[in-house]
N, C-alpha and C positions, 0 to 999 in steps of 0.2 A: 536635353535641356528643357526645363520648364520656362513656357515661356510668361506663366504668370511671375513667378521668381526674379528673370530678368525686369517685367516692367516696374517691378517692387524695388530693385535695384537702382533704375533710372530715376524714377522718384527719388531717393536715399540718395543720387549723387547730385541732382536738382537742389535738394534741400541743401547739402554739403560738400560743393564742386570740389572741397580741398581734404575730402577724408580719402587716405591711400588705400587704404584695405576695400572699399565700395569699389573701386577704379579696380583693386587687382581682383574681387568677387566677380567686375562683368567681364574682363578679359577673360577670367577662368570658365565664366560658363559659355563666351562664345569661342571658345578654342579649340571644340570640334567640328561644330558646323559652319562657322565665319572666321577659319584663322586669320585672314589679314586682319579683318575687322579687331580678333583680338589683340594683334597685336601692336596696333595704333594704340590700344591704352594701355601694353606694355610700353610702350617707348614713352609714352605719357608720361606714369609711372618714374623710368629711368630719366625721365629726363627734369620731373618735377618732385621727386621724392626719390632723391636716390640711395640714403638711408632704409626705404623698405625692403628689406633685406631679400624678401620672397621672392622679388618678383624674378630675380636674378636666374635662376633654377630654370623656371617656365619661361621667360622671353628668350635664354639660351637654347633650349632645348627648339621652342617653336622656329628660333632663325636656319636653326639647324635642319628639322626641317623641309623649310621653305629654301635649304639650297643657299643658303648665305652664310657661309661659313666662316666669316672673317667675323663679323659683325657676332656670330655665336662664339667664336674664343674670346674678342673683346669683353662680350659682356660676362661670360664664364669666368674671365681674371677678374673684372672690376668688380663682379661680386663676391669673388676669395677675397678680396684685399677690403672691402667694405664690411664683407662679417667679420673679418678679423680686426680692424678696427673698431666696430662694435661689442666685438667679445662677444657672439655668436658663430661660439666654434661647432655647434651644431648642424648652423646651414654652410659655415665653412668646407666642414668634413664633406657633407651631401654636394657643394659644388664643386668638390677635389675630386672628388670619387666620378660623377656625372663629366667632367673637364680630362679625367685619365680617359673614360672611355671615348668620349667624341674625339679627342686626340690620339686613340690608340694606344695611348700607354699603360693599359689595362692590361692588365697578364695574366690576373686571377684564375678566369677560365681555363687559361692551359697547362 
């Protein structure tokens, strides 16, 4: 993680507290070294821009995890049925596919 990047970030969401994509840039880059931290501005995100479709993928995946599994299928479904209302059947697919295997119901491998 660079961390001239993130404070370049934090400026950008200073200027623009209400741009999604700046919120889901610094969740992404502190989602290795600070995941809870990341994931405060995933829920952010879910909770104030639920429309952005991305964040679905990465806040599920992070609650997953952090051992919070319910909270990871919640957000897993709410982001199938959001990109499908959207008609991005792109992150759809990507959250089916990532939602078979946290679920198990991934077979492909065998």
């Amino acid at each position: 993680m660079s961390q001239n990047r993130l404070l370049q970030l934090f400026q950008f969401l200073k200027e623009d507290p209400n741009e999604p994509f700046t919120i889901y840039a610094i969740a992404t880059e502190l989602r290795q070294s600070e995941p809870l931290k990341a994931m405060e501005y995933y829920e952010k995100l879910l909770g104030e821009h639920e429309r952005y479709v991305g964040t679905y993928y990465h806040a599920a995946s992070l609650y997953a995890e952090l051992g919070q599994s319910e909270k990871a299928e919640q957000t897993y479904k709410k982001g199938m049925l959001i990109s499908r209302q959207e008609g991005n059947m792109h992150a759809f697919a990507e959250l089916q596919q990532a939602y078979n295997k946290f679920a198990g119901l991934d077979y492909e491998d065998e």
